[in-house]
N, C-alpha and C positions, 0 to 999 in steps of 0.2 A: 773454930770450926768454919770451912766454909762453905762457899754454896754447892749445891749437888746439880751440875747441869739439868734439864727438864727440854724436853721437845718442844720445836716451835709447834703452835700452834698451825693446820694447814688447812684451805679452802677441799670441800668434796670432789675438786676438778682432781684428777690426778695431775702430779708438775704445777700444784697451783701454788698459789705465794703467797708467804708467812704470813698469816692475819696479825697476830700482834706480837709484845715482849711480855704480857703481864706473866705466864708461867716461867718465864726464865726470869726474873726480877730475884737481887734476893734480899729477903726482906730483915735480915740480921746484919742492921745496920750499924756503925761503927761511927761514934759522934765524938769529935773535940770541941772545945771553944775557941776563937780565936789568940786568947793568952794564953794558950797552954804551950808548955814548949813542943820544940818539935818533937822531943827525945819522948815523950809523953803520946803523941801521936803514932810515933812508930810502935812504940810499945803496947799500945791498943789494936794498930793494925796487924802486928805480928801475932798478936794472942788471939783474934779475931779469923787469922789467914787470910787478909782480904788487902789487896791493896792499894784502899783509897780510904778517907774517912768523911762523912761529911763534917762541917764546920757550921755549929750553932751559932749564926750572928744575930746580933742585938736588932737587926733590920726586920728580920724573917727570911729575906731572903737567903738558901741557903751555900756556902762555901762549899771547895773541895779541897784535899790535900792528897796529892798521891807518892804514889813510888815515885814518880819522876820529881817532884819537889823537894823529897829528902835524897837526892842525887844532887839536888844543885845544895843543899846545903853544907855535905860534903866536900864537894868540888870548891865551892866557895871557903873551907875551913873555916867554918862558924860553929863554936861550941853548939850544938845540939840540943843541947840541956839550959843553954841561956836563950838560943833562938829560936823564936816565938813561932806559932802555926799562922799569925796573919802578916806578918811578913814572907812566907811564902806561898800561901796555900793563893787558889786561882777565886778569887767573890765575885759573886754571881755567876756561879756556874752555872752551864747550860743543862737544863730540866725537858724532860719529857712524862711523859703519862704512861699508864701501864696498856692505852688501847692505842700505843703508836705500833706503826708496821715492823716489822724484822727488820726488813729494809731499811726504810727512813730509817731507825736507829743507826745502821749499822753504815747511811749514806753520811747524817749529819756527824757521828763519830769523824769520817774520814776528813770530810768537808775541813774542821774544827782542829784535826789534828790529834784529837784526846783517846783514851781509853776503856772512860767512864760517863755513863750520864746520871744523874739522881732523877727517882724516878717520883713524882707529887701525886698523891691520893685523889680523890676526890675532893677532900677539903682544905688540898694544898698544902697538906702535911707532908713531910717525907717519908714516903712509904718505900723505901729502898734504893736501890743501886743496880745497875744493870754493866756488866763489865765486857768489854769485846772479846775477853777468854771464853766466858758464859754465851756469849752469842756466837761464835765460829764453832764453840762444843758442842753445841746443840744442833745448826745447820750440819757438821761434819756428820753428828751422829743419824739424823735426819738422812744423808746424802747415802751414807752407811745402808741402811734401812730399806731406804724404797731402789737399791743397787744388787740388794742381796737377789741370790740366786734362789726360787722357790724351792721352796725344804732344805732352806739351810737359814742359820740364824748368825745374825751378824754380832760381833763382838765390841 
């Protein structure tokens, strides 16, 4: 199951700019271990529909593995099933909070190159995933909204 887009959050200005990501965050998260293989990752993410998983390391600090990492595993022909999630997945993945702006999210995403940020609680726990499909669905939807013609409802 995965996440259900949700509205940015927006300042009382009309045209005003996304206060933050926490309502688009989503928070059914999808954890491997760094030994697990990959083939075990995908199979979590697929059952999950989501895709990227975080990665529980022995540090705290937390890992990522995404769609694009089990493309190079393929690409690479590495059994699957023998190759491990910390042999590809990206450590110390970059982290934001759920009171970051739309924006910076969606600046340092490009900056970064990635798809996904994990998103740290208040007490630096992993309190979810914020994914750039989640975020362009919600601005589109957003753009959708405040576009529509009065007495008509957007779709």
């Amino acid at each position: 199951m995965g996440c259900t887009p949700k509205f940015i959050v927006r300042t009382s200005e009309p045209g005003g700019v996304p206060v933050d990501i926490g309502p688009l965050v989503n928070v059914a998260v999808v954890t491997v271990g760094p030994r697990h293989s990959v083939a075990e990752a995908a199979r979590r993410m697929r059952s999950g529909n989501v895709g990227s998983a975080v990665v529980e390391t022995e540090d705290g600090h937390p890992g990522i593995i995404t769609e694009r990492d089990l493309l190079k595993v393929m690409a690479d022909g590495v059994d699957p099933e023998v190759a491990t999630v910390e042999e590809y997945m990206t450590a110390n993945a970059i982290t934001a909070s759920p009171s970051w702006s739309a924006v910076d999210a969606a600046s340092r995403m490009l900056e970064g190159g990635f798809r996904h940020l994990v998103i740290l609680g208040d007490t630096g726990r992993v309190s979810g995933i914020l994914s750039i499909r989640d975020l362009v669905a919600s601005l589109l939807e957003e753009f959708q909204s405040e576009s529509a013609e009065p007495g008509t409802r957007s779709s």
